[in-house]
N, C-alpha and C positions, 0 to 999 in steps of 0.2 A: 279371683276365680282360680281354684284347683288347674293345674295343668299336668299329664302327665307325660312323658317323651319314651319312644317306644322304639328300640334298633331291632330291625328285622334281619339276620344275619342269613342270607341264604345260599349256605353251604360252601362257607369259606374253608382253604384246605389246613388254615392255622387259625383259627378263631378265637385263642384265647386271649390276646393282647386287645382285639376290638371286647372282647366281653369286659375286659380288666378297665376299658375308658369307658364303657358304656357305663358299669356299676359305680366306679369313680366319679361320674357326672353325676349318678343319682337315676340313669335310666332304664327303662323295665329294660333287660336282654331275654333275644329271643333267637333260637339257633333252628334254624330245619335243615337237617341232617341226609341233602340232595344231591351231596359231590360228585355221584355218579350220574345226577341229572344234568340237562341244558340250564343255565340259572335264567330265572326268569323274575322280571321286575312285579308283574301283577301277579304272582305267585308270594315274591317276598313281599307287598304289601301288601295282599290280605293275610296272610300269617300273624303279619305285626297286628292286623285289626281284628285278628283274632281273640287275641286278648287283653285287649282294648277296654276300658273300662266308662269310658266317655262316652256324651249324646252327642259332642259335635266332633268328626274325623278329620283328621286332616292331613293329607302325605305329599310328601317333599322326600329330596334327595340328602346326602350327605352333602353334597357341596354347596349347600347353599345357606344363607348369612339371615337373620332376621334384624329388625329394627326393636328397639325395646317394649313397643306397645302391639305390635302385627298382630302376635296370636292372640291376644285377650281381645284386639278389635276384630280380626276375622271371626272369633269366636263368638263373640256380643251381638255381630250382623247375623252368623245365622240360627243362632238362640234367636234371636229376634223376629227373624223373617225365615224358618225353617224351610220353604220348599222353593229355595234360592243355591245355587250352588257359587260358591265365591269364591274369587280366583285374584291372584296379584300379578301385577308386570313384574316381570325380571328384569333386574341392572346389574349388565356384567363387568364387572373389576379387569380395570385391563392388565397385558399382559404381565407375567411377574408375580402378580398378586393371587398367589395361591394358599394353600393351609399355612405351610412355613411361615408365609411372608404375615400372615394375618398374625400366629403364634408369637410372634415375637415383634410387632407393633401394637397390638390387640387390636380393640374394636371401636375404631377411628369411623364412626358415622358419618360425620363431617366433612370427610376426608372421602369417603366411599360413596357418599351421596355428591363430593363433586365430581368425580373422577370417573363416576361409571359410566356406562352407556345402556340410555331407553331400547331395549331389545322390541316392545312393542308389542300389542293384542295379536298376538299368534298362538294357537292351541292354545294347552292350558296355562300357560304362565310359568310353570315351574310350581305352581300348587294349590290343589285342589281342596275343599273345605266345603263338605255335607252336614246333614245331621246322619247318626245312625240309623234313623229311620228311612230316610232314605238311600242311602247306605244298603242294608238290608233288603230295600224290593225291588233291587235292580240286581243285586247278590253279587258286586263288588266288582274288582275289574276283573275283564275276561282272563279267565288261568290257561286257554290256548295260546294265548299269545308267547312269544317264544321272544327272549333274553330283552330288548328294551326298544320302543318305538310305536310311537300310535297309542300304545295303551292306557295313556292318562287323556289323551284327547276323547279317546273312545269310549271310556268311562263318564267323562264328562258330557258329552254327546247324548250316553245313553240316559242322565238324570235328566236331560230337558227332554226326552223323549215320554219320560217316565213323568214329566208333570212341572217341573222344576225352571226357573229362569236362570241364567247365566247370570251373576252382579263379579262384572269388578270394580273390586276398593279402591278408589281412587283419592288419596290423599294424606300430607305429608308425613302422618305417623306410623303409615303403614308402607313400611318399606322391604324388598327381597333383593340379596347381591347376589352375585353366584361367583364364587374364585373361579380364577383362572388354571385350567391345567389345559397339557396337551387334547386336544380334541379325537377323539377314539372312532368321532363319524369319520372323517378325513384320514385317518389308517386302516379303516373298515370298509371305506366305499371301492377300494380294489378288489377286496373279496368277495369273492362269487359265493359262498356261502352265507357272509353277512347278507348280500343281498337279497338272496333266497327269503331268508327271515323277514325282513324287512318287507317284501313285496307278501310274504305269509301274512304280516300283520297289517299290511294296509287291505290286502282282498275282506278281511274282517270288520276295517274299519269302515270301508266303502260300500260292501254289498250287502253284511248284516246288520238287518233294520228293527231285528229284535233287540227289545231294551232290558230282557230278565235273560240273565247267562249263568254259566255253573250250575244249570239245574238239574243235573245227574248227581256231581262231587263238588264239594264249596270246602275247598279249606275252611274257612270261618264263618262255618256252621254252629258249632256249640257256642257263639258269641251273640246271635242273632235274636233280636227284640222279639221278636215275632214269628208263629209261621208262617212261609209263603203262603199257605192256602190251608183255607178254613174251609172242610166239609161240612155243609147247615143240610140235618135231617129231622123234617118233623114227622111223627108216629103217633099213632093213637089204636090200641089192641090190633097191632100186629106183629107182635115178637117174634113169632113162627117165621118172619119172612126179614124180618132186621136183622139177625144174621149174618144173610147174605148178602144183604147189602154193605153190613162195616165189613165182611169180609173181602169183598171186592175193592175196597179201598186201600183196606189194608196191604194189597198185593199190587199196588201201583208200583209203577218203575220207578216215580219221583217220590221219596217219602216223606218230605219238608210239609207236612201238614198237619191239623189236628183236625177232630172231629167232633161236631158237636150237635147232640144227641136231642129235640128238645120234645117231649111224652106231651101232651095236646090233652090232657085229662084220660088216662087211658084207666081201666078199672081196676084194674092190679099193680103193680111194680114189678111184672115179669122183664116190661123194655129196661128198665134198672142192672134188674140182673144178667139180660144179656150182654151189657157195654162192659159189664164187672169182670165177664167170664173171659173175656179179653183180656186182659192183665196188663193193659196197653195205654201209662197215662197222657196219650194224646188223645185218649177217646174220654169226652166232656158232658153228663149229662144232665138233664136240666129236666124239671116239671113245672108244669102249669095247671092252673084250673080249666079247661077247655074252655077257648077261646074262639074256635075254627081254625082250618088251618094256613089263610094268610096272617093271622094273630101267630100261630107258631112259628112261620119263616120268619118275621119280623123280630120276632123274639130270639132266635138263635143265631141272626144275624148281628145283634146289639151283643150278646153272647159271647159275640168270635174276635177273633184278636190277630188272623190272618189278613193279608192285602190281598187277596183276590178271593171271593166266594166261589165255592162250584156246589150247587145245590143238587141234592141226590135223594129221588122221595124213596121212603120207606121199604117199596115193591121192588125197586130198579136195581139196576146194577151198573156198575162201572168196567168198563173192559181197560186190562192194567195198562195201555199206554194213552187213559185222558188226558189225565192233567200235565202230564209230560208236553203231548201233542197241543193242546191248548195256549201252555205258556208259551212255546216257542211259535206262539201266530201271533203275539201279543207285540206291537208293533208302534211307531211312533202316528200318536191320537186313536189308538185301539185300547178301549178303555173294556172290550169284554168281546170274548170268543166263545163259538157253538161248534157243533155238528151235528153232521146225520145219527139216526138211531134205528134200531132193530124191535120189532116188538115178536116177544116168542112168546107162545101160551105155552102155562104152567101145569096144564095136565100131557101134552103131545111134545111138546119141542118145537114145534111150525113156526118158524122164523120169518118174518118179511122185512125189506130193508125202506126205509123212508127218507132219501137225500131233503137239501134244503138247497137254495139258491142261495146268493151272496146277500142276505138282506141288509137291505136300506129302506127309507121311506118311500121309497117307489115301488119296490117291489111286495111293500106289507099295502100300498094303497087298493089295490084292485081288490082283496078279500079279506085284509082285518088279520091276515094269520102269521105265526109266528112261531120261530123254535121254542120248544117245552124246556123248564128250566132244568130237569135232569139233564138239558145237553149244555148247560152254562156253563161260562167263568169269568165271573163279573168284577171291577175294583170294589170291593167294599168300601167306600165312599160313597158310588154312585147309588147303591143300594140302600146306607143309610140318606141319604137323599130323598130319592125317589120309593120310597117304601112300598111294599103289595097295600095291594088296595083290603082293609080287614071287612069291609060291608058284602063280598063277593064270597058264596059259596064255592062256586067253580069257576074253572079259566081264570083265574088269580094271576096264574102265569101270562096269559097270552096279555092282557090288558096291561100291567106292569111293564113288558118289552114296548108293547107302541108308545105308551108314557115315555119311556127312557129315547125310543127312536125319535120323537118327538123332543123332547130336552135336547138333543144334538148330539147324544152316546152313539159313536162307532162299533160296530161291532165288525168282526173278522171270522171267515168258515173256517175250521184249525186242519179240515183235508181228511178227518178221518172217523169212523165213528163212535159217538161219545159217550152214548148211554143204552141198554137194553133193556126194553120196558116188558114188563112182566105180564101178560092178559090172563085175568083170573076173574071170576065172579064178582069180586069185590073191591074190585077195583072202578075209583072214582068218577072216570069218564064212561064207563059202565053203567053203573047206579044211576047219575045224574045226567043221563045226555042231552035231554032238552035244556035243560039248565046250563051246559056247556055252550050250547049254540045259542040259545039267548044270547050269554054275554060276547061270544065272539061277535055277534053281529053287531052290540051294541060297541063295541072295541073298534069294529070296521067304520060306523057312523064315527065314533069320535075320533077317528083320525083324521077322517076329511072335512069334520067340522073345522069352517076358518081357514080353509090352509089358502095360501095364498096362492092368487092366480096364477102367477107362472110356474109354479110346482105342478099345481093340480095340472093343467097343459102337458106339464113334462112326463107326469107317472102315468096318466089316462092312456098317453101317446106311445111309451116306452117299457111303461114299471112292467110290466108281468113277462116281457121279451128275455128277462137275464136267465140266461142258461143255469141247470142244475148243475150241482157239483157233486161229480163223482169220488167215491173214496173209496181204498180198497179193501176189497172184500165182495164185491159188487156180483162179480163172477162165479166167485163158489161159496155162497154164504155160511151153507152151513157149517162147509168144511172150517171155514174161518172166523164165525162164532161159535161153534159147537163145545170146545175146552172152557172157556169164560160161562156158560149156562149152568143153573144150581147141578149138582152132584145128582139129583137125579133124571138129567135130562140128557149128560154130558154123554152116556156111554161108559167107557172105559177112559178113563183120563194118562196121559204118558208124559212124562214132566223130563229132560235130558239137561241134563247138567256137564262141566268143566270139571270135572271132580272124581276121585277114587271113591268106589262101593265104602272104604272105609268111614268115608269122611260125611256120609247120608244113614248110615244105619241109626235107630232111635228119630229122624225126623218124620219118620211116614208112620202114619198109624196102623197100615194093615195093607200093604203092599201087596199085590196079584203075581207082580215077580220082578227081578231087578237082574239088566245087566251093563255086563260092561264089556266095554271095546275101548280101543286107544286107534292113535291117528299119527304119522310122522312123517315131519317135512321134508321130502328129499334135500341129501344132502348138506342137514342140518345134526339129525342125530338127537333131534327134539320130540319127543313124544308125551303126546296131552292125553291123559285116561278123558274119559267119557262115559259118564254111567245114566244110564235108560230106566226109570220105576213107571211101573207100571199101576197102574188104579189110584191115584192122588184123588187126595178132597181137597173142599176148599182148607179145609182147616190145616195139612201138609204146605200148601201155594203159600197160608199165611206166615208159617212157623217158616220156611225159605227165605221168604224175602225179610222178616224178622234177624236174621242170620246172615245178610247181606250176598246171600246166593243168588247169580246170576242164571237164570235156567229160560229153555224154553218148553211150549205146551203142545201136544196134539192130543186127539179125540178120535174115539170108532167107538162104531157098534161093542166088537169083541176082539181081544189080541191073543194072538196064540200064545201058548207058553212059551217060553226059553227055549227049552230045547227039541220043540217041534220050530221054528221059526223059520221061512224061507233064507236061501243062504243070500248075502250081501244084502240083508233089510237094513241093519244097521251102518254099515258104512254108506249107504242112500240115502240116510235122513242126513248124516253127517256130513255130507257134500250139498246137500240141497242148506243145509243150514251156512258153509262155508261160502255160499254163493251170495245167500244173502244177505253175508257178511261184508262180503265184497261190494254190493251193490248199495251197501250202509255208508262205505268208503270214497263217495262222491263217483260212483262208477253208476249211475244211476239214469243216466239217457245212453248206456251201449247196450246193448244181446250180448250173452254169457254162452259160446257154447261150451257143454258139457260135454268133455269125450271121455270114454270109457276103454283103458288102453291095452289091460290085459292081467295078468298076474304075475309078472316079473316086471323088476324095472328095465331089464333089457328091453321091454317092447315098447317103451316110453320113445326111444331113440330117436331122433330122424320123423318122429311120424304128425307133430306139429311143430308151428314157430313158437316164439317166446309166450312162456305162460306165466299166468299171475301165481299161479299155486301148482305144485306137483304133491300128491297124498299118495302116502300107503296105508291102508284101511284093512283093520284085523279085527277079525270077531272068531270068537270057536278056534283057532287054530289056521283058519284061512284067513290068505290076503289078497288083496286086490290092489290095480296103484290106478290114480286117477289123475287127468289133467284138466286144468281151468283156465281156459283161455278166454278173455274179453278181447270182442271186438267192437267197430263203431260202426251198429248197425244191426239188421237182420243179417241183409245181403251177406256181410262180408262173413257174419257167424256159420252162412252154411257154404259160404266155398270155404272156410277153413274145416266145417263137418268133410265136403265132399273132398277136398287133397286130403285128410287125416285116412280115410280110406281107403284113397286111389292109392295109397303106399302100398295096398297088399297086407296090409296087417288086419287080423279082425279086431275093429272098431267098429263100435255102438254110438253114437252119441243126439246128444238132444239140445235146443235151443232156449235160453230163458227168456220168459215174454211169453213164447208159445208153448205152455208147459210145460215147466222143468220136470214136474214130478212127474208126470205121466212119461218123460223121455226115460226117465232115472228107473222106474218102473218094467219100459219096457228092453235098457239096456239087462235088467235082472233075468229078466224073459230068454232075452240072446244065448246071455252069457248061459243060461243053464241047458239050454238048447245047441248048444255047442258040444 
């Protein structure tokens, strides 16, 4: 068996002597150029698996010894039994016996195999051994982890979460040493910033139970078999409205996916030419002779070549943080996550929201129903498994989820919501509603056909008790689906980017107007440009995040121009935005208040305690300075409102929880009334 050996050099300050032994040996080198970063072990090993040419991975340290047959037998076991992860005991070389000592006796097996000592099944062994496949849908080890500890255990952890069994190789041809040097734990355990790290990466290894990580940035991304997630879209003459739907995909915050397209016998090849006009080869299309359209799920699902399906009909749309929120509910024996959906009709905009409860077999027992699959994201296994049922005109979906709840598929609510279904004339629960309620009732009979008595007891007694789940948006829906609705339902669309006007012109097709403002940290001397375009389409949203541009969205009726604009609008979004940046930062169960402090920094003074952020905010020629203080609590957010006041200074300020924007709005109101 081919082997290759892979040194991941990460960001040594003299690297050339390790290149000059690595090539020497015959092995790939691989340099990432992070000297000004923290070094980090799961950072330097997915690098190295970056460009990785192997089905089976397998990482270890420098300092460790192999037996002559190890890697071809670790290798052979998981070629052979792929969705096993294999791991070896360590035996450590006593003291003395380090590189040197090894270099110049060589490689005295006999010698090493008497003398060492059984370290014993703890964590990973000192080396871990996937296939790439698996590998790949767990997206490698976590890259937060910071400089070395937990994160080969965690890795490992997260493949039996992921599907996989622990095997260790036990037997005498498969042997690992590890030399001796000074121990680095035992000079590092007095430092209080080692420890720091340390307890950073065990709260990782302890609290998260997600088993897919790096799913924003993956160094060893361009290395990966597959995508994470295969978009399956079945169409049949509606191109008018396919669109919108690849465009809505297209603008996800997680981009690891392809899309695959499958036309249901439609009479033209217009859906052809719309996936074309995309110039996007993640977007996959496919025709059939009309088959219905559980025949075309099934088909674009055998199609797809991603490990989780999220199905997305034709009409619908995707709001850009699904698959994102999704992945991260995907948990150990969570083989497929939902959420709530919006349905808005496609001549008014009239939005309503539709929560779900936490389904399980109890809670689908009482009425047969079930989340629609535009809110899925299922393993593709389970799917090629359990297939749609092709004899069913309608409710295809709902009867396929109780089949699967049934077969013992978990599933997980991902908190947020996941699809906006479109209400139009022609639309299929439209057209065929008896037809829909047939099958759902007959979906509800066959799930309580058979089921065993202490179940049925359990759900009759309990199922339909589990509380709905809220997500947000709940409160002000429209404001908070209004950006994500086709372009012509949105209003005026406002997209605000981290970016100079320079660096946006030629992205937007026909802009209503664009500005900019900057923002600077007290007493940093750091100023971030911030540019505001006004009237985006989808087709702008796609060409952004094409471009790897981070932005966010709002929506109205109508926006004034430029330079009629109320004064301090744009430093208000920019703080309302800064906040809930903050609250992105694990600051996520305190009250934010926002105080409002004046327009010089002198008035910042004396007038709160320590805050998280101090800004100066310029638009037009005026500035404003603002402070961000987190507290823990409502209470404690407004006696820090009520002392920021009692100073005598004129302060404005507002509570986040009980609406920031409306506080931020009406400190605008003060301040101009002043």
């Amino acid at each position: 068996m081919p082997f290759e050996v892979i040194v991941s050099d990460y960001g040594s300050t003299h690297p050339e002597p390790v290149e000059q032994v690595a090539l020497e040996s015959g092995a790939t080198y691989v340099y990432s150029d992070v000297r000004d970063e923290p070094w980090s072990r799961s950072r330097a090993l997915n690098a190295g698996f970056a460009v990785a040419q192997g089905q089976v991975l397998l990482c270890t340290d420098a300092d460790m010894l192999f037996s002559p047959d190890s890697l071809r037998l670790v290798s052979d076991w998981v070629i052979r039994f792929p969705n096993t992860t294999a791991l070896i005991e360590c035996r450590d070389l006593p003291f003395g016996w380090d590189d040197d000592h090894v270099a110049a006796h060589g490689f005295m097996f006999d010698e090493f195999e008497s003398n060492a000592k059984l370290r014993g099944r703890w964590g990973m062994g000192g080396l871990v051994a996937v296939s790439r496949d698996v590998y790949d849908r767990v997206r490698g080890l976590d890259e937060r982890m910071h400089t070395y500890g937990a994160e080969d255990l965690d890795f490992g952890q997260r493949t039996q979460w992921a599907g996989n069994r622990i095997f260790w190789l036990d037997e005498p041809r498969v042997r690992m040493y590890h030399m001796w040097h000074p121990s680095q734990d035992r000079q590092s355990h007095e430092d209080g910033e080692f420890k720091k790290i340390v307890d950073f990466n065990r709260n990782i290894l302890y609290n998260d139970k997600h088993y897919v990580r790096n799913i924003e940035a993956w160094s060893a991304q361009g290395r990966a078999s597959r995508p994470l997630v295969s978009v399956t879209i079945a169409t049949r003459n509606r191109e008018h409205l396919l669109r919108d739907a690849i465009s809505s995909v297209l603008t996800q915050t997680v981009q690891d996916f392809e899309i695959v397209i499958m036309d249901d016998g439609s009479d033209t090849r217009a859906a052809e030419q719309v996936a074309a006009s995309f110039q996007d080869p993640r977007i996959k299309y496919f025709y059939q002779p009309s088959g219905g359209i559980p025949s075309a799920h099934n088909a674009a699902i055998k199609k797809s070549r991603g490990y989780f399906i999220a199905n997305l009909d034709d009409d619908d749309l995707m709001p850009p943080w699904r698959l994102e929120s999704q992945l991260k509910a995907l948990r150990k024996g969570v083989l497929g996550t939902y959420g709530a959906f919006v349905n808005f009709d496609h001549d008014t905009g009239a939005t309503k929201i539709f929560n779900e409860k936490n389904v399980t077999v109890s809670t689908a027992y009482a009425t047969g129903g079930a989340p629609g699959h535009s809110t899925w994201l299922v393993s593709r296994d389970v799917l090629i498994a359990i297939p749609y049922n092709e004899d069913l005109v309608s409710g295809e979906d709902n009867e396929v989820f109780l089949r699967m709840l049934r077969s013992g598929v978990t599933f997980a609510h991902c908190g947020q919501i996941a699809a906006l279904r479109r209400r139009h004339s022609r639309q299929m629960t439209q057209t065929d509603q008896l037809e829909h309620e047939r099958v759902a009732a007959s979906n509800r009979h066959y799930l309580r056909f058979n089921a065993h008595p202490p179940l049925r007891a359990e759900v009759e007694s309990s199922g339909s008790d589990k509380p709905w789940v809220k997500v947000p948006g709940h409160g002000n829906l429209d404001e908070f689906i209004r950006p994500y609705l086709p372009d012509h339902l949105c209003g005026v669309r406002s997209v605000q980017l981290a970016t100079p006007v320079r660096d946006v012109q030629g992205l937007f097709e026909a802009p209503r107007g664009i500005e900019h403002f900057y923002a600077e940290e007290l007493g940093t001397g750091v100023t971030q440009g911030l540019t505001r375009v006004h009237g985006a389409t989808w087709a702008d949203l796609v060409r952004l995040r094409s471009c790897g541009m981070e932005y966010t969205v709002t929506a109205a009726e109508d926006v004034a121009e430029p330079n009629a604009a109320p004064r301090l609008d744009n430093g208000l979004q920019f703080i309302v935005d800064r906040v809930e940046a903050l609250l992105g930062k694990g600051l996520a169960g305190a009250a934010v208040a926002v105080v409002y402090l004046g327009r010089t920094a002198d008035d910042i003074q004396g007038l709160v305690g320590e805050v998280e952020e101090t800004w100066r905010v310029a638009s037009r020629g005026e500035e404003s300075w603002y402070a961000i203080r987190v507290c823990e609590g409502i209470k404690a957010a407004k006696r820090e409102i009520e002392a920021a006041r009692g100073t005598g200074g004129s302060v404005l300020a507002g509570v986040y929880g009980v609406g920031v924007l409306d506080a931020l709005v009406g400190m605008r109101r003060g301040s101009e009334g002043r």
